[in-house]
DRENTI-670960 format. One record per residue (C-alpha): residue number from 1; z, y, x. Coordinates in Angstrom, 3 decimals. Each point is the difference from the previous one (the first is absolute). Layout:
<nodes>
[node NUM [Z Y X]]
...
</nodes>
This chain:
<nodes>
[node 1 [100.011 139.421 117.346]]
[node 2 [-2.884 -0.029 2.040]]
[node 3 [-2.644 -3.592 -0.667]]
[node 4 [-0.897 -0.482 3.571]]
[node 5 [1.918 -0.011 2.833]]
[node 6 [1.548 3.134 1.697]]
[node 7 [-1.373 1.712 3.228]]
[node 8 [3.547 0.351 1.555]]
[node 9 [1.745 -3.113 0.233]]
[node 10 [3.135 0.954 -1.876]]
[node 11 [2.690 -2.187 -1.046]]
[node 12 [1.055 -0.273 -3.608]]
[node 13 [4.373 -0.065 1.108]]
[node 14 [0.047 4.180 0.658]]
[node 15 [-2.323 1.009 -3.323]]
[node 16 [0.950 1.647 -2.676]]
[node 17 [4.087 -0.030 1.628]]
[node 18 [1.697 3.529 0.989]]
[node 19 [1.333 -0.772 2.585]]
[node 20 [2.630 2.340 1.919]]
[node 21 [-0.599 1.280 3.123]]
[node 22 [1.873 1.098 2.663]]
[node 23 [0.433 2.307 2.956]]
[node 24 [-0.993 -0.171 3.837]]
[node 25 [2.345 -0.572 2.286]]
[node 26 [0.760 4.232 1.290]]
[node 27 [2.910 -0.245 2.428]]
[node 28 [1.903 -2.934 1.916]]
[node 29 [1.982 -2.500 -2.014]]
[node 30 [2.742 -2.477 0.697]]
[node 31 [0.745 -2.781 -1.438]]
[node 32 [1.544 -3.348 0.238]]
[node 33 [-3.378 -2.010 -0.987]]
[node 34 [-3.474 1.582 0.443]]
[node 35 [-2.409 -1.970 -2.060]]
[node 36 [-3.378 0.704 0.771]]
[node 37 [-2.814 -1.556 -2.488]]
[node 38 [-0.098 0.914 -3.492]]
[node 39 [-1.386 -3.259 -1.446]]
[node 40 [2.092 -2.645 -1.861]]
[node 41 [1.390 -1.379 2.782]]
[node 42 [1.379 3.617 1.779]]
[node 43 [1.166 1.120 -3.985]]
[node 44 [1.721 -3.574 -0.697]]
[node 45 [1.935 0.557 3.582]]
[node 46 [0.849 3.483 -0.520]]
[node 47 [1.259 -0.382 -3.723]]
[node 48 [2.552 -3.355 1.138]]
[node 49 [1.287 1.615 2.944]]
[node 50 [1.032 3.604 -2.311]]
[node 51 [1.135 -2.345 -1.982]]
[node 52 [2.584 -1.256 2.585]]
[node 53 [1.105 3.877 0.210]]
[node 54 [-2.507 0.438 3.344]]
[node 55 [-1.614 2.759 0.518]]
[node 56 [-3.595 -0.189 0.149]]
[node 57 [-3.572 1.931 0.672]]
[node 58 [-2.837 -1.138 -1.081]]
[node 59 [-3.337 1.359 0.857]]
[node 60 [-3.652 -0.673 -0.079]]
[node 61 [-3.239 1.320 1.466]]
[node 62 [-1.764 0.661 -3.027]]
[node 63 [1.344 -0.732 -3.425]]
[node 64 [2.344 -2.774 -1.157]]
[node 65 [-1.335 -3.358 -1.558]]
[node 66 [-3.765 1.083 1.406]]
[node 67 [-0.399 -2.672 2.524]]
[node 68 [-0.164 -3.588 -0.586]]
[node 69 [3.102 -0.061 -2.490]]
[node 70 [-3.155 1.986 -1.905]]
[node 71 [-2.761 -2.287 0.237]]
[node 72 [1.512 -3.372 -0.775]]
[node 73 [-0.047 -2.166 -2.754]]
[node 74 [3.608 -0.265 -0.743]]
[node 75 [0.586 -3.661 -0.520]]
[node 76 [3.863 -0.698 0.498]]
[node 77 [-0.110 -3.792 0.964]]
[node 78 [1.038 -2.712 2.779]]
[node 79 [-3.398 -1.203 -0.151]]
[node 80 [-1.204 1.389 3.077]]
[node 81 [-3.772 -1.951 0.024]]
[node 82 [-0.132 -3.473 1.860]]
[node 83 [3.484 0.913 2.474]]
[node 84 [2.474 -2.877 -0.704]]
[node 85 [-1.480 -3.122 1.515]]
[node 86 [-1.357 2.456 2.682]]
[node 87 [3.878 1.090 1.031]]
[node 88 [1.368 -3.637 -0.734]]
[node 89 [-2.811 -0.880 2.941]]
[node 90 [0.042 2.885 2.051]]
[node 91 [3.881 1.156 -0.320]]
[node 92 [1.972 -3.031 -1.753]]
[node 93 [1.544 -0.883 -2.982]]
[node 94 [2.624 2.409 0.298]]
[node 95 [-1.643 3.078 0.903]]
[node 96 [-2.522 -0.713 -2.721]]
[node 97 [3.199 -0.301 -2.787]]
[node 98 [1.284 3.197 1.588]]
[node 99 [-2.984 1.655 -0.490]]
[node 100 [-0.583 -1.548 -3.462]]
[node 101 [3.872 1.411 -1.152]]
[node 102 [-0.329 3.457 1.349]]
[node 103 [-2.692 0.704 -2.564]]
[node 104 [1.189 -1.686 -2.583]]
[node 105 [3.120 2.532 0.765]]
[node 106 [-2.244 2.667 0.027]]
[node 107 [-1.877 -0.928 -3.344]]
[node 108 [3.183 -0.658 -2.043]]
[node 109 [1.814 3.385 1.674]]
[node 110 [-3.024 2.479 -1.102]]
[node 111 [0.178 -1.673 -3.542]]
[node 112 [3.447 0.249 -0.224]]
[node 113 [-0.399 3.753 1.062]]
[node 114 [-2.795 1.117 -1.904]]
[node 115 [2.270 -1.491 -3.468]]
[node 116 [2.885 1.663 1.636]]
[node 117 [-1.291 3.374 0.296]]
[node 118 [-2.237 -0.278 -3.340]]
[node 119 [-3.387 0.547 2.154]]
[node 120 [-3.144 0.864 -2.025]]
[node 121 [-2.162 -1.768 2.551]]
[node 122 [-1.826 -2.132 -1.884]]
[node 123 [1.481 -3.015 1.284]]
[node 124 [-0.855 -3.761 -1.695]]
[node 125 [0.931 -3.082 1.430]]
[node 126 [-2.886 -2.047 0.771]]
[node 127 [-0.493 -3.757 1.595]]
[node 128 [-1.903 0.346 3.034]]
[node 129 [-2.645 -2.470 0.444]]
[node 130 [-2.121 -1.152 3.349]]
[node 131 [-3.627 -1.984 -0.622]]
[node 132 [-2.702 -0.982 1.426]]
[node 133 [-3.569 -0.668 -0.110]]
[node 134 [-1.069 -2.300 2.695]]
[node 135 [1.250 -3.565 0.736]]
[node 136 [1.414 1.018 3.301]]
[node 137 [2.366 2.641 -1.134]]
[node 138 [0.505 -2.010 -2.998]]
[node 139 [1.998 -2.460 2.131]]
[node 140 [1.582 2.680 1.991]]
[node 141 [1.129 0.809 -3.414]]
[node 142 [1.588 -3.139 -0.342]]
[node 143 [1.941 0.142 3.816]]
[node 144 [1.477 3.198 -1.550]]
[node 145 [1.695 -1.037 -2.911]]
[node 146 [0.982 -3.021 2.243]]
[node 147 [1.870 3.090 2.097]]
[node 148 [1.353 1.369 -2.873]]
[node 149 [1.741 -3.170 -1.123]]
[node 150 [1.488 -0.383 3.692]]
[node 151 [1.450 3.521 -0.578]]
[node 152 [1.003 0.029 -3.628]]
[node 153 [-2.460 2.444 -1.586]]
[node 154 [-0.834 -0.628 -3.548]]
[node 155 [-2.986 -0.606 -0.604]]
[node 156 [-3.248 -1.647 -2.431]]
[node 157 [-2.838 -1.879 1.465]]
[node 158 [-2.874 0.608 -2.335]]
[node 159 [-4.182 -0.554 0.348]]
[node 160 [-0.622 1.987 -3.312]]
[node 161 [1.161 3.597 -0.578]]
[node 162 [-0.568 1.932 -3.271]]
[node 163 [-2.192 2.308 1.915]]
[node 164 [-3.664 -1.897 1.234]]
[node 165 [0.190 1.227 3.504]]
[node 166 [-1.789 -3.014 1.285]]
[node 167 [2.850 -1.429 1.404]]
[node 168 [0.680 -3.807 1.217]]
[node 169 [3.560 -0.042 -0.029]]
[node 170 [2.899 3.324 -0.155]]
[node 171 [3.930 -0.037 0.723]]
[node 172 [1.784 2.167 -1.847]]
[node 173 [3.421 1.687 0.226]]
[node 174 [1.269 1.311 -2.694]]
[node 175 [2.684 3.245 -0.699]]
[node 176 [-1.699 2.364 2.162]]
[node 177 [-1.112 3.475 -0.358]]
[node 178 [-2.428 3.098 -0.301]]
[node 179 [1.049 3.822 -0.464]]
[node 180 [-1.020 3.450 0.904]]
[node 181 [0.984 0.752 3.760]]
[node 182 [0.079 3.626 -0.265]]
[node 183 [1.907 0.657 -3.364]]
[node 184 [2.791 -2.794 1.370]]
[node 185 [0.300 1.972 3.094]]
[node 186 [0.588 3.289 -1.857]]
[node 187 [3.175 -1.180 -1.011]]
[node 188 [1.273 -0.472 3.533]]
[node 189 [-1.363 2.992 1.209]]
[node 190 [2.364 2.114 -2.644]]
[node 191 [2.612 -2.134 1.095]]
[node 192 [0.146 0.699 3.661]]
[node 193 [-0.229 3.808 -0.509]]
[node 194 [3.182 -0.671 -2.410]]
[node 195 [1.578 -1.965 2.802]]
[node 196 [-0.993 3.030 2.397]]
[node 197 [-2.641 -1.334 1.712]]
[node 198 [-2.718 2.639 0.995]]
[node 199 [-3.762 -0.827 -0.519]]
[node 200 [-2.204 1.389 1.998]]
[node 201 [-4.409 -0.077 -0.668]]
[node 202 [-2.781 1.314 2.789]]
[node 203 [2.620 -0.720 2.751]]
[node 204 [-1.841 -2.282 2.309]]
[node 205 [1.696 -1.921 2.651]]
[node 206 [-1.349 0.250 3.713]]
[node 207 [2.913 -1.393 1.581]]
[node 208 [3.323 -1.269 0.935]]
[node 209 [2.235 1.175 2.587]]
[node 210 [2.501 -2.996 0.665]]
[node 211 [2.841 1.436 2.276]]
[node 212 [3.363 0.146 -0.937]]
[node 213 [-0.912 0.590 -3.393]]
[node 214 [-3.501 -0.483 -1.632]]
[node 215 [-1.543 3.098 -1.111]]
[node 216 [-3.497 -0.354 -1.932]]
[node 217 [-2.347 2.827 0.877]]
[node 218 [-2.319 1.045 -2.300]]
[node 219 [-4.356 1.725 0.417]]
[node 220 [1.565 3.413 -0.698]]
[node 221 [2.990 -0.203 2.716]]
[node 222 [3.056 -0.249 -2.430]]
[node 223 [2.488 -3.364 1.227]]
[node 224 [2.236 -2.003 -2.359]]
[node 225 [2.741 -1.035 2.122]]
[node 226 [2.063 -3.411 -1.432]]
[node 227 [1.559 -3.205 0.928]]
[node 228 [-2.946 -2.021 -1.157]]
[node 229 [-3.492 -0.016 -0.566]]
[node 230 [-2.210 -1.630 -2.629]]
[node 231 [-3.676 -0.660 0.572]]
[node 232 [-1.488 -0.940 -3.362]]
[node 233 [-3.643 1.242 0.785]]
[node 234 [-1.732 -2.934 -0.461]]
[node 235 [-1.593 0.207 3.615]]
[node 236 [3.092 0.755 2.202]]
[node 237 [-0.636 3.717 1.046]]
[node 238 [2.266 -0.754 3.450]]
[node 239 [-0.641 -3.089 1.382]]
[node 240 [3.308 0.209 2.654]]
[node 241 [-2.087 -2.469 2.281]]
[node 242 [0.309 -2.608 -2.984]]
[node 243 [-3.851 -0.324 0.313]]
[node 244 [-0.204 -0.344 -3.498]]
[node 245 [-4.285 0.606 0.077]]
[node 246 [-0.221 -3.714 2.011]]
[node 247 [2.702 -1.051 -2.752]]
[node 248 [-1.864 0.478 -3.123]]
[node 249 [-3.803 0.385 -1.056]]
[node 250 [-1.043 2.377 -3.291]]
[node 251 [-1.826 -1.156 -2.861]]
[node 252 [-1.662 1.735 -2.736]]
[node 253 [-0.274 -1.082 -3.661]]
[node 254 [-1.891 1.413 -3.208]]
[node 255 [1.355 0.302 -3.710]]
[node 256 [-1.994 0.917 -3.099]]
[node 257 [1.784 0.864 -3.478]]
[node 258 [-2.280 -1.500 -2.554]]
[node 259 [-0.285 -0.134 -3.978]]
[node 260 [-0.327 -2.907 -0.748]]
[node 261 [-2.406 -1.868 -2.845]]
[node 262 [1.305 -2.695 0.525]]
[node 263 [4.266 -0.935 -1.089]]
[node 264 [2.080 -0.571 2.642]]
[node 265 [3.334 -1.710 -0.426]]
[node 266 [2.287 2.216 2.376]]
[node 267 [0.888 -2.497 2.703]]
[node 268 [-0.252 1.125 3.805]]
[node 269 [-2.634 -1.698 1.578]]
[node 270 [-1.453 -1.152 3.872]]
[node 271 [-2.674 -1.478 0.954]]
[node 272 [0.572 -1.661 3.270]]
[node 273 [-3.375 -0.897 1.253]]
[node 274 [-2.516 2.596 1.674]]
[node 275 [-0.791 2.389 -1.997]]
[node 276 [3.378 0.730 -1.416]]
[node 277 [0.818 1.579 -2.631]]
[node 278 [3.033 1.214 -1.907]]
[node 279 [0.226 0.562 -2.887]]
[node 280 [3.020 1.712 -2.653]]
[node 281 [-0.075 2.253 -2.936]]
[node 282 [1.181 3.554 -0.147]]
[node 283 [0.237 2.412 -3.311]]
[node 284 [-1.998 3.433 0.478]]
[node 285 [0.014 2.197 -3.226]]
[node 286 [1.649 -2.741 -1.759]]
[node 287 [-2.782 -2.482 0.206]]
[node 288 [0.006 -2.966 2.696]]
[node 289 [-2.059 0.073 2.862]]
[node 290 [-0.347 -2.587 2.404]]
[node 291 [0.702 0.913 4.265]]
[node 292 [-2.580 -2.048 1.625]]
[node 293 [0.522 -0.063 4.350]]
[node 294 [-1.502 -2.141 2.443]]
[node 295 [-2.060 0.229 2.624]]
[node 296 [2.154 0.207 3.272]]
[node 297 [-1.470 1.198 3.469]]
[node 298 [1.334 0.847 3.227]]
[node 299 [0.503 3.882 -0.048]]
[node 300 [-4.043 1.388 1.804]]
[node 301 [-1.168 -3.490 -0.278]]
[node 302 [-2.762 -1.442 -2.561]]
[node 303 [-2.186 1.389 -2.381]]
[node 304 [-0.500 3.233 -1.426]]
[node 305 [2.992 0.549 -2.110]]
[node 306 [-2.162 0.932 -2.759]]
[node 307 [-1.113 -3.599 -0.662]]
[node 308 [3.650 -1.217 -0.231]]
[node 309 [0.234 2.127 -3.547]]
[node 310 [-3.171 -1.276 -0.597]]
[node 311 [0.924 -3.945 0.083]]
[node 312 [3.605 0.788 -1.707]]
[node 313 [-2.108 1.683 -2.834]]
[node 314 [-2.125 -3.224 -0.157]]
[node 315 [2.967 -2.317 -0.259]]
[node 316 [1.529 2.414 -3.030]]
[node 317 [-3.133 -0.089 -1.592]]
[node 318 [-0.472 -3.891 0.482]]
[node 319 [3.874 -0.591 -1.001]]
[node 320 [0.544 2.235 -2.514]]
[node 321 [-2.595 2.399 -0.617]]
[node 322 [-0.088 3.646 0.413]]
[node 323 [0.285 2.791 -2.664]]
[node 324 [1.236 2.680 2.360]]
[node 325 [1.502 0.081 3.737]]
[node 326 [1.428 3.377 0.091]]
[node 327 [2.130 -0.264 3.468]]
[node 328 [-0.689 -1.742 3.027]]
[node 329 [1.951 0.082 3.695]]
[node 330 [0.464 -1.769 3.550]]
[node 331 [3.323 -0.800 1.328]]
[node 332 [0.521 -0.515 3.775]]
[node 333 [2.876 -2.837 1.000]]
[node 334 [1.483 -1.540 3.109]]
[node 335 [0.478 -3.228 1.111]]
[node 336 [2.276 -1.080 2.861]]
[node 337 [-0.213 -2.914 2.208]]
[node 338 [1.666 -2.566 -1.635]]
[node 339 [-0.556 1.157 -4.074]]
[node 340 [3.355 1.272 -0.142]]
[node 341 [0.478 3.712 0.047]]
[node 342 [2.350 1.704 2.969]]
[node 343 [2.890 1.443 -1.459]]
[node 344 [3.529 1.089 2.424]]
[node 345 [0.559 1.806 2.984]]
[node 346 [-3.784 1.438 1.253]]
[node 347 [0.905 -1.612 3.696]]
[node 348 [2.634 -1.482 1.669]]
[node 349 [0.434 3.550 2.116]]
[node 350 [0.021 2.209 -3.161]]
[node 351 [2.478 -1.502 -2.465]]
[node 352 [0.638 3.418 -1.596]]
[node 353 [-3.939 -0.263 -1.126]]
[node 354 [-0.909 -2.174 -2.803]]
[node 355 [-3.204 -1.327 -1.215]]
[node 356 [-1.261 -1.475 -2.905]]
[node 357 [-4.094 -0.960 -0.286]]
[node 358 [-2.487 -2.546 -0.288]]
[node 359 [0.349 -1.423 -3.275]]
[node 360 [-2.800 -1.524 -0.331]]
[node 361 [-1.491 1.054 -3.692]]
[node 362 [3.432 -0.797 -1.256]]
[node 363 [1.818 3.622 0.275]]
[node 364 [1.498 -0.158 -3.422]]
[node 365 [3.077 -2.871 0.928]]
[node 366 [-0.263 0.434 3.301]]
[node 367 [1.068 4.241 -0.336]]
[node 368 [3.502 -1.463 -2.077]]
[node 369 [0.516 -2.557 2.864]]
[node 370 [-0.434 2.386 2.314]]
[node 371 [1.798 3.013 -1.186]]
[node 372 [2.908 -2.193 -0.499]]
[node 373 [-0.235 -1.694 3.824]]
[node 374 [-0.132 3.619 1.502]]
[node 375 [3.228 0.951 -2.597]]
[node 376 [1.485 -2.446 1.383]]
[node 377 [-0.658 0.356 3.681]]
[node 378 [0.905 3.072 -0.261]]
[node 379 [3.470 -0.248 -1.451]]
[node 380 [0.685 -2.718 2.544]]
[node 381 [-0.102 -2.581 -3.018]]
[node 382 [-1.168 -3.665 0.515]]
[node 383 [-3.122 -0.653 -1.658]]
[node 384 [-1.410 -3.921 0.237]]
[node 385 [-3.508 1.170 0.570]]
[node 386 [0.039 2.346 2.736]]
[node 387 [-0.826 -3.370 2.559]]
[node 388 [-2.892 -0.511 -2.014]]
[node 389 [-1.471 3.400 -0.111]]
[node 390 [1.074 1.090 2.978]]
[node 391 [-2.756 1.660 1.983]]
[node 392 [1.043 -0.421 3.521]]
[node 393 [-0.902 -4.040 -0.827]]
[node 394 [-3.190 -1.818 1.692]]
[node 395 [-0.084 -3.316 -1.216]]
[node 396 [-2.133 -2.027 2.168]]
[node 397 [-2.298 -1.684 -2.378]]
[node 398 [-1.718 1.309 -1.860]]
[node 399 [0.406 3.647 1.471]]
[node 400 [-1.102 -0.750 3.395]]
[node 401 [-3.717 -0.998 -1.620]]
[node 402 [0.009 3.069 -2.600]]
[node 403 [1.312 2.050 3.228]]
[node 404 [-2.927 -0.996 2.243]]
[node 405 [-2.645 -0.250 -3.230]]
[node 406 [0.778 3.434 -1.082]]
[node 407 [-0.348 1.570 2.931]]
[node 408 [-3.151 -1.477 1.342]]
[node 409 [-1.502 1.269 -3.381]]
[node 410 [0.907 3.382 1.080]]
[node 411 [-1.272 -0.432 3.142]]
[node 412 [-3.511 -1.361 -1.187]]
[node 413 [0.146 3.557 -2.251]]
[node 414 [0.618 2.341 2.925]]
[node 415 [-2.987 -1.463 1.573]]
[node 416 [-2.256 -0.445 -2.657]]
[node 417 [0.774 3.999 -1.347]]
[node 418 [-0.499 1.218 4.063]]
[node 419 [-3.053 -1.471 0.276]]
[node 420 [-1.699 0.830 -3.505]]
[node 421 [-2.415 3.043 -0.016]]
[node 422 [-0.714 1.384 -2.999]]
[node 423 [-4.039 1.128 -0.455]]
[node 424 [0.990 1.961 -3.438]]
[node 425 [0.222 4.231 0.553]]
[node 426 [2.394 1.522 -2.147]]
[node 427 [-2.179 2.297 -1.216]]
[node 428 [-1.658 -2.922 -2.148]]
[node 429 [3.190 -0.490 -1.911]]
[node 430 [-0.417 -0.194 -3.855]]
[node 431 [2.457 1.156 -2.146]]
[node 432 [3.022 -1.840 -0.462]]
[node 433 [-1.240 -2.229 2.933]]
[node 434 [1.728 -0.832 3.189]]
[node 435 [-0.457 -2.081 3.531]]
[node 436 [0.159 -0.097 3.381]]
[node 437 [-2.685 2.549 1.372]]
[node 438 [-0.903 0.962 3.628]]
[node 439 [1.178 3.790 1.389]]
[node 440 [-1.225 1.018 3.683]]
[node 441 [-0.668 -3.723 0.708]]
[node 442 [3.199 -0.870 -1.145]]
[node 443 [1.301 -2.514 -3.412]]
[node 444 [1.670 2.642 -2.633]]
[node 445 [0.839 -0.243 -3.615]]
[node 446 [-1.728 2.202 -2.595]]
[node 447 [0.291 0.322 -3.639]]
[node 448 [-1.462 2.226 -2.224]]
[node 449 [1.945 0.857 -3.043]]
[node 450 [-1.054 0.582 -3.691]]
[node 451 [-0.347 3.912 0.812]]
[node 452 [-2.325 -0.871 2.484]]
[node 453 [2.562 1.168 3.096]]
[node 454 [-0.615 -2.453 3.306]]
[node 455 [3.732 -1.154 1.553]]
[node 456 [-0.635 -1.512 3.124]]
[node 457 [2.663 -1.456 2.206]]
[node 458 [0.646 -2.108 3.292]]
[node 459 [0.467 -3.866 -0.696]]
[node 460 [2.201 -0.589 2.782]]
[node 461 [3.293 -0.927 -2.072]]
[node 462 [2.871 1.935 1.503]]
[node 463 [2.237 -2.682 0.245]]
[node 464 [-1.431 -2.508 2.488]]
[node 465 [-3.905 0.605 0.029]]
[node 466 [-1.340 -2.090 -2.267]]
[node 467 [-3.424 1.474 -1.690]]
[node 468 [0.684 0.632 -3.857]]
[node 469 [-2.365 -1.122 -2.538]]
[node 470 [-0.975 1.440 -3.063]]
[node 471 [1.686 -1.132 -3.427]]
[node 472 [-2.521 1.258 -3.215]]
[node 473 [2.378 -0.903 -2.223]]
[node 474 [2.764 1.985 0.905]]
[node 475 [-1.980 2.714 1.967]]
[node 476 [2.013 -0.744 2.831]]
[node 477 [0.270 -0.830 3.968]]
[node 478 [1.490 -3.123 0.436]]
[node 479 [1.066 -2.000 2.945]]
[node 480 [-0.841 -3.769 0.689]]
[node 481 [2.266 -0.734 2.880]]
[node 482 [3.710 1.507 -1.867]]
[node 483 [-0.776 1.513 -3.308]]
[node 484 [0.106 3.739 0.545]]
[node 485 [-1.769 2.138 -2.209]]
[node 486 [-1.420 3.341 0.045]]
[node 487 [-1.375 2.142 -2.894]]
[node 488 [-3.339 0.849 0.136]]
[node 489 [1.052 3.351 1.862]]
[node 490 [1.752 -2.221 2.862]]
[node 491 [3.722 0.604 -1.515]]
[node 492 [2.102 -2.814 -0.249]]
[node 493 [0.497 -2.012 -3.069]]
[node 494 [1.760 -2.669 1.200]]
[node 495 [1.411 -1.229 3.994]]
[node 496 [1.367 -1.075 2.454]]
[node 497 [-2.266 2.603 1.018]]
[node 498 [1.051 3.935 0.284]]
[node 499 [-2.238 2.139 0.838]]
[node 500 [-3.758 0.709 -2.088]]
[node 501 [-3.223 -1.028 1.194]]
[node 502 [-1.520 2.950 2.024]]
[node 503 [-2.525 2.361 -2.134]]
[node 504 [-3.455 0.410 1.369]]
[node 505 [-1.316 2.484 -2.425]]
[node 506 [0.061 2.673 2.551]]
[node 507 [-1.123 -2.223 2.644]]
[node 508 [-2.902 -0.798 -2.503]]
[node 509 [-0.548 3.130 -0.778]]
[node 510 [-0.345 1.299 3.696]]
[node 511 [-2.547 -2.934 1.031]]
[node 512 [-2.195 1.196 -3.435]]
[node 513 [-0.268 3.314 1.628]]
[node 514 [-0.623 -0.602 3.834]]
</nodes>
């Protein structure tokens, strides 16, 4: 193992796995349920409903398990950060318990599954633990646990943990969990093929065609007809006029796998305050390392990315110290406008479309309760959460704030990116170094890559017009108004939008010459 950290951000869940692959979708396809997203949430769908005898497709635009189901850190808990005296306030008591149950549903199901099946996943049931380090979110400490006694989650008040985090006080619920994502979710994926489901990788999406029967079209022109559709791409790929991009806002978050000096005890761990930082062990090569993530930023906003490794390694070597940090990654996550993620019909006018996203760092429950909800919706079987999850709700407070709040930060980006003029000539680019330079008058993109070739692109983001700005540590394009990225040769890596930044190379190339 390398004893620095990698170039590429790469995240340790995919190394050292084989992991199967399978075909493009060649020809058209019907089926009752097309599910498109191959993350946890799109594979946990697809393997309930063929196991209800339905027949299912499944298909993603790159490869299965690559996206954010990839890049997480895999705690299986109901501890979703400082959220139950927030809903209590914001929703009431009885949305909050709702919430509350439906995890703890989803946290006892994938146990029971995972002993069921006999999954190698690595999985170890672990307390989860929230502290802080300041006064103020030391009491806000307190007003949780108060919320967790109103809705019956066990729990242990503590201001001393085995670990010296610097913490003032910590709650504590115990009988959670921590696996491997990827080596659970092989085991469904060999189970929907045996229930005749057909998996489908570099198929990508483009649209839906909701007439009398939805029919998914795919980039290359082939069309899965069915009765229902899935989406399960994290960032809805059709929006159906559900103006999901006002609905949600994207944040990005670091994680570094560190060996550590120091022991470490095992337990799952959050810091609540600013910085956070997470913290859980994980066994590479059969020794523990320690997953260290933090550092949350709205998606083109902040620093360069670079320093967010930086301060994450800091912390480690603070905490713990640092013998060896061999894999390090960024995860990107959505949150909607009320904390609780939309999952149900995509809009009241397309009820044969189904959505599940923004799940707000907490992807791991939040796949089970959803896979289960769309099962269930489905089949036409009542399900006491689809009220809460419902995306066609706007609840008036607080979503009317977050509604107006998100939006004018959007707004305040679209100006900011029209009016900036970059002095930098892309021709100065050192290798491995990007930003936004000027073309013909005009703000571009440029990076130069470790071979020394110049990629230069337009920063108008394809999806509304927002100016992208550059992200060092992923060598990417991202956008601060809804999240899309763009590789550093303008394709998409992640929506809601479609289409790739325009090249300039030629463009570049002809001005050189004239």
């Amino acid at each position: 193992m390398p004893d620095r950290t990698p170039q590429q951000p790469e995240p340790f869940w995919r190394d050292h796995l084989t992991l199967p692959q399978y075909p493009s979708l060649q020809e058209d396809l019907e089926v009752d349920v097309a599910i498109v997203g191959g993350g946890i949430t799109g594979i946990t769908t697809a393997f309930l409903l063929a196991e209800s005898g339905v027949k299912v497709a499944l298909i993603d635009a790159s490869r299965l398990m690559n996206g954010t189901t990839g890049h997480t850190t895999a705690k299986m808990t109901v501890q979703h950060d400082l959220i139950y005296d927030e809903l209590i306030g914001n929703l009431g008591e009885e949305h909050a318990k709702l919430y509350y149950q439906a995890n703890n549903e989803a946290v006892e199901w994938m146990k029971a599954f995972i002993q069921k099946e006999q999954i190698s996943c690595d999985f170890s049931e672990r307390s989860a633990t929230l502290y802080a380090t300041t006064d103020q979110y030391a009491k806000k400490i307190e007003k949780e646990a108060k919320a967790y006694d109103k809705l019956g989650i066990p729990y242990k008040l503590e201001n001393k943990l085995e670990m010296n985090l610097g913490e003032l006080n910590a709650v504590t619920i115990p009988n959670q969990g921590q696996y491997h994502p990827i080596r659970y979710l092989l085991t469904m994926l060999r189970d929907i093929e045996a229930n005749g489901g057909e998996i489908f990788e570099q198929t990508a999406a483009v649209d839906i065609e909701d007439d009398a029967q939805p029919t998914v079209v795919t980039r290359d022109g082939q069309k899965i007809r069915c009765e229902r559709v899935v989406i399960a791409t994290h960032f809805p790929f059709y929006d159906g006029l559900g103006f999901y991009f006002t609905r949600m806002y994207a944040e990005r978050s670091y994680v570094l796998a560190v060996k550590s000096k120091s022991p470490y005890n095992g337990g799952m761990f959050l810091k609540v305050d600013s910085p956070s930082r997470s913290l859980r062990d994980v066994t590479i090569n059969d020794e523990q390392y320690v997953l260290i993530g933090g550092e949350s930023h709205k998606t083109g906003q902040g620093i360069d990315t670079r320093k967010h490794y930086e301060a994450l390694e800091t912390f480690a070597r603070e905490k713990l110290g640092v013998a060896d940090y061999p894999y390090r990654w960024s995860a990107q996550d959505l949150t909607t406008l009320d904390k609780v993620p939309y999952i149900g019909h995509l809009t009241e006018s397309h009820p044969r479309v189904l959505v599940a996203t923004g799940f707000r760092k907490w992807g791991m429950t939040h796949s089970t309760v959803a896979g289960h909800l769309l099962h269930d919706l489905i089949l036409e079987k009542q399900n006491p959460y689809e009220e809460l999850y419902s995306p066609s709700r706007f609840r008036p407070d607080p979503s009317i704030r977050r509604f107006l709040s998100t939006n004018a930060d959007v707004a305040g980006h679209l100006l900011k990116g029209k009016l900036e003029l970059p002095v930098s000539q892309p021709e100065n680019l050192k290798y491995d170094e990007g930003r936004p330079v000027a073309v013909n008058g005009r703000r571009a993109g440029g990076y130069r890559d470790h071979d020394g070739k110049l990629h230069v692109v337009d920063t108008t983001c394809t999806h509304m017009g927002c100016e992208v700005e550059w992200n060092a540590g992923d060598r990417t394009w991202d956008c601060p108004c809804h999240g899309s990225r763009f590789h550093y040769d303008g394709s998409v890596v992640e929506g809601p939008a479609k289409k790739p930044l325009k090249l300039l190379n030629q463009e570049l190339k002809n001005s050189s010459e004239s």
